[in-house]
N, C-alpha and C positions, 0 to 999 in steps of 0.2 A: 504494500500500500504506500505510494508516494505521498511525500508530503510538500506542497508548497511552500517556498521560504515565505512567509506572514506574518507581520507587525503588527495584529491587531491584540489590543490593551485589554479595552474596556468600550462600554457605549458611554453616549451622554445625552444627557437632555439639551436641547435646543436651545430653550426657553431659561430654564434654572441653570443648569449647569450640573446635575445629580448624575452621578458614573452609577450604570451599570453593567453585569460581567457580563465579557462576552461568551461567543460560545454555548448561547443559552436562546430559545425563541423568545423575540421583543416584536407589540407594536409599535405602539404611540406609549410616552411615556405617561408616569402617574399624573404629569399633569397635563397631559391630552394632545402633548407637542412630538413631534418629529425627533427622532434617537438619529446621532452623529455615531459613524465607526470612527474610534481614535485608534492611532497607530503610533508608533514607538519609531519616531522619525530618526531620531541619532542611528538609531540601532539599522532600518533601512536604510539610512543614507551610507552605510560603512558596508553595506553588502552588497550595492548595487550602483555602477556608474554610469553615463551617458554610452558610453562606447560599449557596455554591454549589451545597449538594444539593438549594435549593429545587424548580428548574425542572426536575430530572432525572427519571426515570422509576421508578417502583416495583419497582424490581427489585434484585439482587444486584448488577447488573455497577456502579450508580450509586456504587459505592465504588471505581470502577475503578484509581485513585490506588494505593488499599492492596493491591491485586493486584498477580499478579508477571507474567498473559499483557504482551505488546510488545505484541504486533499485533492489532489490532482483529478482523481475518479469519480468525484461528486461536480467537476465543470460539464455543463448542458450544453454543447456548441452546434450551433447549427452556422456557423462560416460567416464568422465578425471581422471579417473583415476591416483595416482601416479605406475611410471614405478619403476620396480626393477633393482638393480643395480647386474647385474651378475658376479662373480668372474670367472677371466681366468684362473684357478692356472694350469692346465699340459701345456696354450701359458708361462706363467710366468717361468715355470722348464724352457721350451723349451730356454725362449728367456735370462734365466738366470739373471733375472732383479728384480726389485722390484715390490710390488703389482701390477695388471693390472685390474681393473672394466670394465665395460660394461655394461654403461644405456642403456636399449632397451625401447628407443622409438616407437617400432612397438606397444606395446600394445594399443598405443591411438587410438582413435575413427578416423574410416579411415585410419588405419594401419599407420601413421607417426607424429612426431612431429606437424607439421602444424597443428594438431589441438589446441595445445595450443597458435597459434596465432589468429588463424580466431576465435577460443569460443568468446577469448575476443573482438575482431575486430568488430565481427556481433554482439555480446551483445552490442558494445557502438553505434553499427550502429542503434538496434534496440531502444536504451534508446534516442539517437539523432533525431531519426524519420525520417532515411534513407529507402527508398523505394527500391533501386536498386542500385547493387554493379557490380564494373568488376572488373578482372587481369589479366595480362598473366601470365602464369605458362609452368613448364616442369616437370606438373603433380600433386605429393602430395597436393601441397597447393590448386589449382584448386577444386580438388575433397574435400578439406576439408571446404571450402568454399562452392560450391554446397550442401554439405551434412546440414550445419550449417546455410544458409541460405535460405534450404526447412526447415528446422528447425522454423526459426523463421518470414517463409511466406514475403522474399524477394526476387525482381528477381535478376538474376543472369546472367552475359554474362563471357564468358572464353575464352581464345586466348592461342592455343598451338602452340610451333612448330611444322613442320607435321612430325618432326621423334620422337614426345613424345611416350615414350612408350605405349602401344594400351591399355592395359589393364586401364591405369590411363585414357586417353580418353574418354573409356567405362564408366568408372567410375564415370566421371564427368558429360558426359550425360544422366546416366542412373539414379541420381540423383537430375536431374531436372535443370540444366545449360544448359544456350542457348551455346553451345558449338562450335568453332571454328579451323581449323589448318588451320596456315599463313606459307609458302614458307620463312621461316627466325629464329631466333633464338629469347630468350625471350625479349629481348631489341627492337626487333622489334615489338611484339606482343605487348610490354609495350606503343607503340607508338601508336599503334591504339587506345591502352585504352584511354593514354594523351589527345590525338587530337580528339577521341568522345565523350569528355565529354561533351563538350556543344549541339552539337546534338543531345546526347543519353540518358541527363540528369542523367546518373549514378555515382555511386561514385567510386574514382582511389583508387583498395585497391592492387595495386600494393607493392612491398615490401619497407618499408619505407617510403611510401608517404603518411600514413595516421599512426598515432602516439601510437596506442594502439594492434598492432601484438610484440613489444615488448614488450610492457608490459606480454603478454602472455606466450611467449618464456623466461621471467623474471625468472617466476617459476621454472623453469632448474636447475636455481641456487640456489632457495630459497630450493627448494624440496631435492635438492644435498644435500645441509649444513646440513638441518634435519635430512637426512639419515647418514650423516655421523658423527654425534653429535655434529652440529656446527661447524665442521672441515673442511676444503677444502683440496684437494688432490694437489700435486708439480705438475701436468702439468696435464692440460684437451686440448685432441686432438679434436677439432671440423671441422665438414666436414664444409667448407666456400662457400655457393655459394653469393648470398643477405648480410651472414653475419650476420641476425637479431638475432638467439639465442647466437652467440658469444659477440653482443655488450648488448642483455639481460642478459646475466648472467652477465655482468662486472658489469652491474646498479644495480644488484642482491644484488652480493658481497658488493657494498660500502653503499648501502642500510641500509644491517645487521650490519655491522660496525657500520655506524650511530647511532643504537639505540641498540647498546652492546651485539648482540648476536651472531658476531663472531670477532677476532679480525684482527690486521692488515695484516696479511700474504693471500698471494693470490697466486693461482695457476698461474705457468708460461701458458697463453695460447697459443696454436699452433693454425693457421691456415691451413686447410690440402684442396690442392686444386689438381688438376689435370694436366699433364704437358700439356695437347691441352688444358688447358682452366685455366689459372695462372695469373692472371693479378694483387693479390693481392702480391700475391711471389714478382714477377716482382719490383712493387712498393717497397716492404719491402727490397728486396734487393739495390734497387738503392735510399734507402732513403727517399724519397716523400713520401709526405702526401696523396698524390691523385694517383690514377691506371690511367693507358691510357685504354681506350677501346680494347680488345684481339677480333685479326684479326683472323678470321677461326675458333673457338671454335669448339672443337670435345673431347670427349669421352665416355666411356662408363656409364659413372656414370649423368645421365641426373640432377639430382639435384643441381650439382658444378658446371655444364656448365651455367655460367653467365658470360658474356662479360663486363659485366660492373656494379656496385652495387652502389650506390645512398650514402650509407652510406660507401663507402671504406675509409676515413678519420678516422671514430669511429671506425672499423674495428681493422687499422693497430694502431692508439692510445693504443686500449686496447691490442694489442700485444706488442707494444713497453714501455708499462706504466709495465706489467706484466714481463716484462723481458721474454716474450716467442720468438715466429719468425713464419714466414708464410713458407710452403714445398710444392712441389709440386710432387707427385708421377705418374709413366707410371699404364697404362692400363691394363700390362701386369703383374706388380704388385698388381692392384687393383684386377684382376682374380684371383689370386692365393692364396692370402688373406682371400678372399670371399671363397673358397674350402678348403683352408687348415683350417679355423672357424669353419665351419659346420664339416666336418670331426674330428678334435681333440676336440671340446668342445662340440659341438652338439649345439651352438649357428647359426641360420641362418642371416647374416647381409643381410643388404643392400649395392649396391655397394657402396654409398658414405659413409658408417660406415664399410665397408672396406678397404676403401681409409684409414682411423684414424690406423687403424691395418698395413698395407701396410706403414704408413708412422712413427710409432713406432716402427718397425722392422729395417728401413731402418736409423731413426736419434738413435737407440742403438748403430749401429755401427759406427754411425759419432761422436758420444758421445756427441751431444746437450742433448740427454736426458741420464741425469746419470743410473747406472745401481741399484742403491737403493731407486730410488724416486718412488711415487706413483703414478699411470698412470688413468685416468680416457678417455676410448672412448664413444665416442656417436652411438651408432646406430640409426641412425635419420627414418627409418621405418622397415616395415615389410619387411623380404625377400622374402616372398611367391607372391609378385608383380612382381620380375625381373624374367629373363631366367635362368633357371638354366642348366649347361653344366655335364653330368654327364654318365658314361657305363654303362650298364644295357642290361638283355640278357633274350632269350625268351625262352621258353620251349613248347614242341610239346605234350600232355596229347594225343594225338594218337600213341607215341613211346613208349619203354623203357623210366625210367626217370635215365637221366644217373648222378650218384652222384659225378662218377670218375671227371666228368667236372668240375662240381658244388663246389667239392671241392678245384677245381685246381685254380678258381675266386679272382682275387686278389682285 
């Protein structure tokens, strides 16, 4: 039985700061907040240098040091590949500004980011000797979790809203989750989780309520910093629904710090949410630490539609520690985004990693984001999951083929 070389301590609470052991199943702690995996950074940083991740393998697990799995036999892989980060230069001419990247997350397993939370989520579920998991979802993570947990021969319950997109639905069921759509939105769906756990005997892996999907989503940032020689970019736009990869890269960042492999400068973070569903905005703007639950959630980008996130504290901290700020962009924007991407770059986003595009365009011209700084977006999945809106015209191979047309096609 191998054993991973792993630095993990102790948990902690968010909020208070209360350790507890690890090594043990945690959700949410006593006082209702998100548990942090600490690690024994002297001790890593003395076993592990830069030039050890020459020869390792392109994928997530080659940061296995900053992970919290032991044992080698209890990692769930379905091929984590590290994402490339794509250069925008004819949106850059266009938008007159400075650098602009594009991680695309679609390439992971299940077309979206959510795999690098559930890998590790179901890897500690399975090292802890968890039998059966639930969440609500509005979609990616759902299916990524089904997929990760036929993987590793756990059952599986799901809870959608019943306007989640069909295709992630299919998805989910079609990879062996007992699958559900609830007449409400994810906070609802989060509530049946909560309140069936003692009937259902499963476990709440809901976002943030159970302490090792950030750690997953950590990798964003560790994988960032590699890619970019240890360097971080002046502002990373992230699509905010939950939250979890923006407060994972923060713990990312001060991680690397820790043990000298990047130094003190940090990207300003934006949080990019949707105006029918802004609650982190909301909060950022009126100061507070904590969001109000957002009445009516709606738009297009089913990912950001979350009414309320468990972790909006670490959230808006690491936007206001970062000197960034939370935006919120229309639908009408996020559309246009999403077309005018695939059209000038031949990049296909997702709507919520069009919402990041959408809200870089729109704070160039407010001039929160200077016009020579370095932009990094996230495309958090595949586009080939959403509708895509697009002309397109038919031809009759019983007529003439008339080219006079054909050419006139704009």
């Amino acid at each position: 039985m191998e054993e991973f070389p792993t630095f993990v301590t102790h948990l902690e609470c968010s909020y208070t700061g209360k350790t507890y052991p690890a090594d043990q199943l945690h959700g949410l702690s006593e006082a209702g907040k998100p548990l942090l995996v600490r690690y024994d950074l002297d001790a890593l940083s003395k076993a592990i240098n830069k030039e050890d991740l020459i020869g390792r393998l392109p994928e997530l697990w080659r940061y296995r040091e900053f992970l919290p799995v032991r044992r080698s036999e209890n990692v769930v892989r379905l091929g984590e590949l590290v994402t490339p980060l794509l250069p925008a230069n004819k949106l850059q001419q266009e938008y007159g500004c400075g650098e602009i990247l594009i991680k695309d997350e679609g390439r992971l397993p299940t077309g979206s980011f959510k795999a690098r939370g559930l890998t590790m989520a179901v890897s500690m579920a399975k090292e802890l000797g968890v039998e059966c998991m639930a969440m609500p979802t509005n979609g990616n993570a759902g299916a990524a979790l089904a997929a990760y947990c036929s993987r590793a021969n756990i059952e599986t319950y799901v809870f959608c809203p019943e306007d989640t997109p069909r295709v992630n639905v299919e998805e989910i069921a079609f990879q062996g989750a007992k699958t559900f759509l609830a007449n409400g939105f994810i906070n609802d769906c989060g509530r049946i989780v909560g309140e069936g756990k003692e009937t259902m005997g499963w476990f709440d892996t809901s976002t943030l309520k159970e302490p090792y999907r950030i750690e997953g989503k950590k990798t964003m940032g560790l994988e960032l910093a590699e890619q970019l020689g240890w360097e971080v970019p002046d502002v990373i736009l992230y699509p905010t629904g939950g939250g979890t990869g923006l407060i994972g890269m923060w713990k990312a960042f001060d991680e690397l710090e820790a043990i000298g492999w990047i130094g003190s400068k940090r990207p300003r973070m934006v949080a990019v949410q949707a105006d029918g569903c802004a609650p982190i905005v909301k909060a950022f703007e009126e100061g507070t630490r904590h969001a109000e639950l957002w009445q009516d959630a709606h738009t297009i980008a089913a990912g950001i539609r979350v009414p309320a996130a468990v972790g909006d504290f670490l959230i808006l901290d690491a936007v206001r520690d970062s000197g960034g700020f939370a935006v919120a962009v229309s639908d009408e924007a996020i559309n246009a985004a999403h077309q005018h991407c695939a059209k000038t770059e031949g990049i296909l986003l997702c709507p919520e990693g069009a919402a990041t595009l959408a809200a870089l365009k729109q704070e160039l011209t407010t001039g929160r984001i200077k016009k020579d700084e370095k932009v990094l977006l996230f495309n958090c999945a595949t586009g080939l999951k959403y509708p895509m809106v697009s002309d397109h015209y038919t031809i009759d191979l019983n007529q003439p083929i008339d080219y006079d047309f054909i050419r006139t096609v704009d």
